[in-house]
C-alpha positions in Angstrom: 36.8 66.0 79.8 38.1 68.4 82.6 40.2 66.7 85.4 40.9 64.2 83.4 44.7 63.9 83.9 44.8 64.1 87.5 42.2 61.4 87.4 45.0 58.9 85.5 46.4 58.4 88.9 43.6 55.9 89.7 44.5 53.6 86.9 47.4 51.2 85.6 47.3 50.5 81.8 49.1 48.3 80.2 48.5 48.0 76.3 48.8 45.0 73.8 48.1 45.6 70.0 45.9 42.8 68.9 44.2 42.0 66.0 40.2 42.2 65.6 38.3 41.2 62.7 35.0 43.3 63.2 31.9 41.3 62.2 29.9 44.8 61.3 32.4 45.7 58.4 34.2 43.7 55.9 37.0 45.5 57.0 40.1 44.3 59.2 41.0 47.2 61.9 43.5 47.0 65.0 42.3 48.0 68.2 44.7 48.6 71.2 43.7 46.7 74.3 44.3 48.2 77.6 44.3 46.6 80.5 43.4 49.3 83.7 42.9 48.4 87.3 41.6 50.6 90.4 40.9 50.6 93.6 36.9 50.0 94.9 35.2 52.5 94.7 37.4 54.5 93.4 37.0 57.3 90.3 38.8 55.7 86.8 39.5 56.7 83.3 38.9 54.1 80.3 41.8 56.5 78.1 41.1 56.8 74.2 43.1 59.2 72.2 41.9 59.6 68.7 40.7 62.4 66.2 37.2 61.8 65.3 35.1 63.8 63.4 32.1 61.3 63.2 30.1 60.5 66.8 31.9 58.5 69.3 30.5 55.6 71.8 31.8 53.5 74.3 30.0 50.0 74.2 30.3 46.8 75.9 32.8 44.5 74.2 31.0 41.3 74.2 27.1 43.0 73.9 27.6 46.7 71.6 24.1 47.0 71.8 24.8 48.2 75.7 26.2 52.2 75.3 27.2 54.0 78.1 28.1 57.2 76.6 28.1 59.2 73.3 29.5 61.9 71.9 29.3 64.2 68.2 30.3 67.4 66.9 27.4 68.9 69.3 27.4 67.5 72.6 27.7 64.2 74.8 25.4 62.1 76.6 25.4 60.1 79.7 23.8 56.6 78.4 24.0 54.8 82.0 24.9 56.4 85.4 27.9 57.0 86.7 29.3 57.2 83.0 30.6 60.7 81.2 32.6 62.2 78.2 33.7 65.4 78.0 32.5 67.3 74.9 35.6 69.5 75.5 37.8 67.2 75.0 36.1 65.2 72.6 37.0 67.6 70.2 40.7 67.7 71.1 40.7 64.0 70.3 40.4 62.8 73.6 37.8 60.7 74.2 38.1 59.1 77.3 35.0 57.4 79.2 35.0 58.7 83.0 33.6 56.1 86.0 32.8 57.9 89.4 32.8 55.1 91.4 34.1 51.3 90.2 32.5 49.0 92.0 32.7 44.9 90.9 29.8 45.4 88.9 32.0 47.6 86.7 34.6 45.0 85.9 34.2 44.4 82.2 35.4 44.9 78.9 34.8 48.5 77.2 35.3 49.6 73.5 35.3 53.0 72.1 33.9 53.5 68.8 34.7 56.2 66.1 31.9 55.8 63.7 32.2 51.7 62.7 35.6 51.8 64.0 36.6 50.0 67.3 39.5 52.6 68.9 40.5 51.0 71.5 39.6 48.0 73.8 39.9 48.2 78.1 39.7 45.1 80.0 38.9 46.9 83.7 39.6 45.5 86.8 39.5 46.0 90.5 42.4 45.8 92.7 42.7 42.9 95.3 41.9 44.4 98.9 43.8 43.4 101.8 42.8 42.8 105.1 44.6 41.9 108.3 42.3 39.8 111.1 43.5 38.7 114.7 40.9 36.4 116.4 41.0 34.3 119.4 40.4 30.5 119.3 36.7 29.5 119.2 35.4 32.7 117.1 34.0 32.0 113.7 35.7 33.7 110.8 33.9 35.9 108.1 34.8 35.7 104.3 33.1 38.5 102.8 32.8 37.1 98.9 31.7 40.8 97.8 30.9 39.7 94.1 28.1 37.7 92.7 29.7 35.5 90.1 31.3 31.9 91.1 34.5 32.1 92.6 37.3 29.9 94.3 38.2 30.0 98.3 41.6 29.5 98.5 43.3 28.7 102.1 47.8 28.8 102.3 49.0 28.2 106.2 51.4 30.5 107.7 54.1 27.7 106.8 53.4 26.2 103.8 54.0 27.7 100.4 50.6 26.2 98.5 47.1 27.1 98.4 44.6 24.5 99.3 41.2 24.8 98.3 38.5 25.2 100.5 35.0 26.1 98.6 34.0 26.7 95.2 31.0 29.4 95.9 28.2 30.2 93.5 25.5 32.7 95.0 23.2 29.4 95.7 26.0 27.0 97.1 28.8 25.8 98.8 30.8 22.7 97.3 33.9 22.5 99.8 36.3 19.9 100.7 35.4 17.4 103.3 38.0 19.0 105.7 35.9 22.1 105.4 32.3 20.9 105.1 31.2 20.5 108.4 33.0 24.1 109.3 31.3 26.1 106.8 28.5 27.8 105.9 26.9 30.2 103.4 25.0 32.9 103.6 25.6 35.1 100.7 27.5 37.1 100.6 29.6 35.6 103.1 31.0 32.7 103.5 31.7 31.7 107.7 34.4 28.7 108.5 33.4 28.0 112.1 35.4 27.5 115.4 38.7 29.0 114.0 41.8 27.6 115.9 45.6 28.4 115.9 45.8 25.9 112.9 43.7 28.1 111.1 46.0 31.0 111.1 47.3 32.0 107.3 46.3 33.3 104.3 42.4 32.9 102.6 41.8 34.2 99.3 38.9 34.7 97.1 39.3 34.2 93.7 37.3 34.9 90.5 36.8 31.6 88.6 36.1 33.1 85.4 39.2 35.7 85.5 41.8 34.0 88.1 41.3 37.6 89.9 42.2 37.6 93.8 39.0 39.6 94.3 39.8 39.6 98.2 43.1 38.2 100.8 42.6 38.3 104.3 45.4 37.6 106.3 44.4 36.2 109.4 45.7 35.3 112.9 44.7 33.3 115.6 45.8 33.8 119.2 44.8 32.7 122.7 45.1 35.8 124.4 44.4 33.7 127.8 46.7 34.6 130.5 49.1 31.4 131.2 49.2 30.4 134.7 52.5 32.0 135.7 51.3 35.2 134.5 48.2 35.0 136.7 50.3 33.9 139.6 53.0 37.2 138.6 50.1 39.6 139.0 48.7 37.8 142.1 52.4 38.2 143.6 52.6 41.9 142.2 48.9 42.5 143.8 50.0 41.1 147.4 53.5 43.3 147.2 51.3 46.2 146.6 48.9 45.7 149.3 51.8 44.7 151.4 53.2 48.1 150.7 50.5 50.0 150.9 49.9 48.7 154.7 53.5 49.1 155.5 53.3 52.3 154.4 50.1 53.1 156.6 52.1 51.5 160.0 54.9 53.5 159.4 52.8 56.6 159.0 50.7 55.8 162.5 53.9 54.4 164.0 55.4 58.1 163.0 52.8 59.9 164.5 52.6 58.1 167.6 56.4 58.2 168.1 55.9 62.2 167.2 52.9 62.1 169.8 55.4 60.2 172.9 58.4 62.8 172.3 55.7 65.7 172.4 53.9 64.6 175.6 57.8 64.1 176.9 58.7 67.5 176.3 55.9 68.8 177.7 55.7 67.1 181.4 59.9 68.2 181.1 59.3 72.2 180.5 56.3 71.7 183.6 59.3 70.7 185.6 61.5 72.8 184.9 58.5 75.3 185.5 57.8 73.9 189.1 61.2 73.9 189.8 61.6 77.1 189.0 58.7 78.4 191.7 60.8 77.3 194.7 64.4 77.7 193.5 67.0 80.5 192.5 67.2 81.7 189.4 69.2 79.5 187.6 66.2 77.4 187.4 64.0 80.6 186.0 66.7 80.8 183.3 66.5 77.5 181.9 62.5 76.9 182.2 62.3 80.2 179.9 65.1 78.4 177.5 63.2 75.5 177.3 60.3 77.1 177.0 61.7 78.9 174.0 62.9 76.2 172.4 60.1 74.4 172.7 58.3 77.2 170.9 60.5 77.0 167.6 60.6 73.0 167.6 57.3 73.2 166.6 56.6 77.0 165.2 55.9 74.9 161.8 54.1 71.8 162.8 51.0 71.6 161.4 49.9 68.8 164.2 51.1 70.5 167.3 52.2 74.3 166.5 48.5 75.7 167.9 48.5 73.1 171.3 52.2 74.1 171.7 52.0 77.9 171.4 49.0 78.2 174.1 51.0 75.7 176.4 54.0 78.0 176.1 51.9 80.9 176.8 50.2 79.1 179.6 53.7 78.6 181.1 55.4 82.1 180.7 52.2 83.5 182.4 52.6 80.4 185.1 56.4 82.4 185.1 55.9 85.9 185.5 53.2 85.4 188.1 56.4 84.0 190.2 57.7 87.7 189.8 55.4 89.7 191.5 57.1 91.2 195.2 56.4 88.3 197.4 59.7 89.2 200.2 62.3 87.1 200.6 60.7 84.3 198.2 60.5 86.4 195.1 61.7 84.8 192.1 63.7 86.7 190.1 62.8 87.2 186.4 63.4 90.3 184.7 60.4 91.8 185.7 61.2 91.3 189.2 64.8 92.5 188.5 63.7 96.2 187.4 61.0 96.5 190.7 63.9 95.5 193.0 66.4 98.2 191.4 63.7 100.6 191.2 62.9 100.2 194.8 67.0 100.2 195.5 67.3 103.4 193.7 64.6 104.9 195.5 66.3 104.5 198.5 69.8 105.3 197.7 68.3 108.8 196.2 66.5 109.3 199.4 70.6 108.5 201.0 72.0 111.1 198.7 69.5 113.3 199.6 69.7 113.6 203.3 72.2 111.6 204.5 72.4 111.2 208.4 69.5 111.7 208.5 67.8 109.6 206.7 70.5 106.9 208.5 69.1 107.9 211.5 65.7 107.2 210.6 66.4 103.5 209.0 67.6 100.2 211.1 70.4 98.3 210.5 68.0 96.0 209.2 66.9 98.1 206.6 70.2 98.6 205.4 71.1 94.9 205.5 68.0 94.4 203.6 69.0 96.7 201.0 72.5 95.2 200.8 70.9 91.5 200.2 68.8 92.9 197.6 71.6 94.2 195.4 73.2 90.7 195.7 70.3 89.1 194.6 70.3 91.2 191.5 73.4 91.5 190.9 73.4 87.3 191.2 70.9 87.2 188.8 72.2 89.6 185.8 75.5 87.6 186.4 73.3 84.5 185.9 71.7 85.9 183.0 74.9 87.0 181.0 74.3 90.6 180.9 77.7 92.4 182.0 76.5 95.9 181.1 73.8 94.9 184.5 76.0 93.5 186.4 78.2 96.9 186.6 75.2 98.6 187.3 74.6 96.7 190.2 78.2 97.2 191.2 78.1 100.3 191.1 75.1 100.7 193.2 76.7 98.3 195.8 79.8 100.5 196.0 77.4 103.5 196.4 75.6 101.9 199.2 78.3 100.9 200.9 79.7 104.2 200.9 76.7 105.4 202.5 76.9 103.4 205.1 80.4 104.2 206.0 79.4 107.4 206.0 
C-alpha cells in the first residue's frame, strides 16, 4: 500500500504475544496483538507483516463474519468504506489495513487473516482530546459525550487529587449523584451541569465504561470577570483626571491666545504713537516709529494668527510716514525721502552759486541764504541722527561750500 510508512506517524503500537486457540481449526496458532491509538479523525494503519501466498482479510475480532478488506494473488477489495489494502504491497508481504478517517465508531478490535490463519490482532483506540474552558459564574457548562456507548462522568477539583463521580450516561439516561441531580441534564449527546460557580472549577472527564478509556477531559475554569468596586472607582478617578486635563488643556490654549491677543493690541496702539508722535516732532521720533515699525513686522512675519493683520497695519503706517515727507516748509518731517528733495533743492542752488556768483548774490536775500543754511543743518541733523557718516560729510561739505560763498 503506497504511503504507507509516512502514514505510521498516526499510530502507537505496542505488541503482546498471546496465545489463541482458533475455534475454526484444530490447530493452536499465536497471533501478535497490537495495541494502536490515533487522534480523531485522523488517517491510521492496522500494520501486518507477513508472506502470504493464499487471500488475506481483515475481520472483526469478536464477529469474522464482518470483512472490511480482502486481498489475493489478483487484486484487493474495499469490503466497507473508508477501508483499503494495497495490492502492491500485499505481495511484498505487507498487508496492512488503511483507515481514512478514525472516528469512535472505529474503535474495535481487528484481525488479519492469511487463509485460516489469524496474523495478527489490533485493539484500536482513539486518543483522549483535551480541552481548556473559562466561564463566568452562572453559565451552564457543556459535556460533549461524543460516543454512544455507556460511559462514566468523572469530576477532580482544582485541589484535590481524586475523581468524584458525577453521572453514569447511557444514550437514554442520566443516573448522577444527588449532588449533581438537580444540576444536570441530558440531551444526547451532551450532557449540561447547570449554574456553574467558582467551586466548579477542575477537571471533568468522560470515560468509557466498557474500556476505562478517557474518551474526553475538559479542563475548565470559572471566573467572575466583574469589575470589584475599587476598580470601578480607579477608572472613575482616571476618567475625571482626563477630563480635568483635557479642560485644563483647553483654558490654557484660550488663556494663550487671549494673552497673545492683549500683547498684540498693545503693540499696536504703541507703534500709533510713536507714529503720531512722529508727525509733530524731529526726527528722532521718525527714526524710532520706522524701528518699531520694523520690528513689529518680523515679530510676527511667521504667525499664522496675526502675520496678514500685521503686515497691512505696518503698511498702513509707513504710508501714514512717508506722507509726513512731502515739502510742507518749515514743518517737514524728515525721512529719507524728504532728505534727498532737500539736498537736491540745496544743490540746485549752490550750482546756480558756482555758476554766477555775485550775481546771483545779488539777486537772493539774506533770507534766502539763511534759509539755505538752516536747511543743511536740518539734514545734516538728520543723517547724524540716522547713523550714516558717509551723509553726514556730504553735508559738511556742502555747508563749508556754502559758507564760502557767502563770504565771497
Amino acid at each position: 500500500m503506497e504511503g504507507l510508512s509516512s502514514m505510521q506517524s498516526f499510530s502507537i503500537h505496542h505488541c503482546v504475544l498471546i496465545f489463541l486457540t482458533l475455534t475454526f481449526t484444530t490447530a493452536s496458532v499465536s497471533a501478535a496483538v497490537c495495541s494502536t491509538s490515533v487522534k480523531l479523525l485522523q488517517p491510521v494503519i492496522l500494520s501486518c507483516e507477513h508472506k502470504c501466498s493464499a487471500s488475506v482479510k481483515w475481520t472483526l475480532f469478536q464477529n469474522r463474519d464482518v470483512v472490511f478488506a480482502r486481498c489475493d494473488q489478483t487484486s484487493c477489495t474495499s469490503q466497507q468504506k473508508g477501508y483499503t489494502m494495497s495490492h502492491d504491497q500485499y505481495l511484498k508481504g505487507n498487508l496492512s489495513l488503511s483507515i481514512a478517517a478514525a472516528n469512535y465508531s472505529e474503535r474495535n478490535t481487528y484481525t488479519c487473516e492469511c487463509g485460516v490463519s489469524d496474523i495478527t490482532t489490533v485493539r484500536l483506540s482513539i486518543e483522549t482530546v483535551f480541552s481548556a474552558v473559562q466561564m463566568s459564574p452562572a453559565e451552564d457548562l457543556l459535556l460533549d459525550l461524543s460516543v454512544p456507548e455507556p460511559v462514566k462522568v468523572f469530576y477532580r477539583s482544582s485541589d484535590s487529587a481524586d475523581d468524584e463521580l458525577i453521572c453514569n450516561v447511557t444514550q437514554s439516561s442520566a443516573q448522577c449523584s444527588s449532588k449533581y441531580t438537580s444540576r444536570t441534564s441530558l440531551h444526547h449527546p451532551q450532557l449540561t451541569l447547570r449554574g456553574v460557580t467558582s467551586s466548579d472549577s477542575g477537571t471533568y472527564t468522560i470515560q468509557n465504561t466498557k474500556y476505562n478509556e478517557d474518551i474526553h477531559v475538559y479542563n475548565v475554569s470559572v471566573t467572575d470577570n466583574q469589575i470589584p468596586w475599587w476598580g470601578i472607582v480607579l477608572m472613575v478617578l482616571l476618567v475625571l483626571v482626563l477630563v480635568l486635563a483635557v479642560i485644563g488643556w483647553i483654558k490654557y490654549r484660550k488663556d494663550a491666545n487671549y494673552r497673545l491677543f492683549i500683547k498684540v493690541s498693545k503693540q499696536l496702539v504703541d507703534v500709533n504713537a510713536l507714529v503720531n508722535k512722529a508727525q509733530s516732532e524731529g526726527n528722532e521720533a521718525v527714526v524710532k516709529a520706522e524701528k518699531a515699525i520694523k520690528k513689529l513686522k518680523e515679530q510676527y512675519r511667521e504667525n499664522p494668527t496675526y502675520s496678514e493683520q500685521i503686515q497691512m497695519f505696518c503698511q498702513g503706517k509707513e504710508l501714514q510716514l512717508q506722507r509726513c515727507t512731502g515739502e510742507q516748509g518749515e514743518a517737514l518731517i524728515l525721512t529719507k525721502r524728504g532728505v534727498r528733495s532737500m539736498m537736491e533743492k540745496v544743490m540746485k542752488s549752490l550750482e546756480m552759486l558756482s555758476e554766477d556768483g555775485e550775481g546771483h548774490l545779488q539777486g537772493n536775500s539774506v533770507t534766502e541764504l539763511e534759509q539755505m543754511e538752516q536747511d543743511l543743518i536740518q539734514i545734516l541733523e538728520w543723517c547724524r541722527s540716522s547713523t550714516n557718516p558717509q551723509s553726514s560729510t556730504e553735508v559738511e561739505n556742502l555747508k563749508k561750500h556754502l559758507e564760502e560763498k557767502c563770504i565771497q
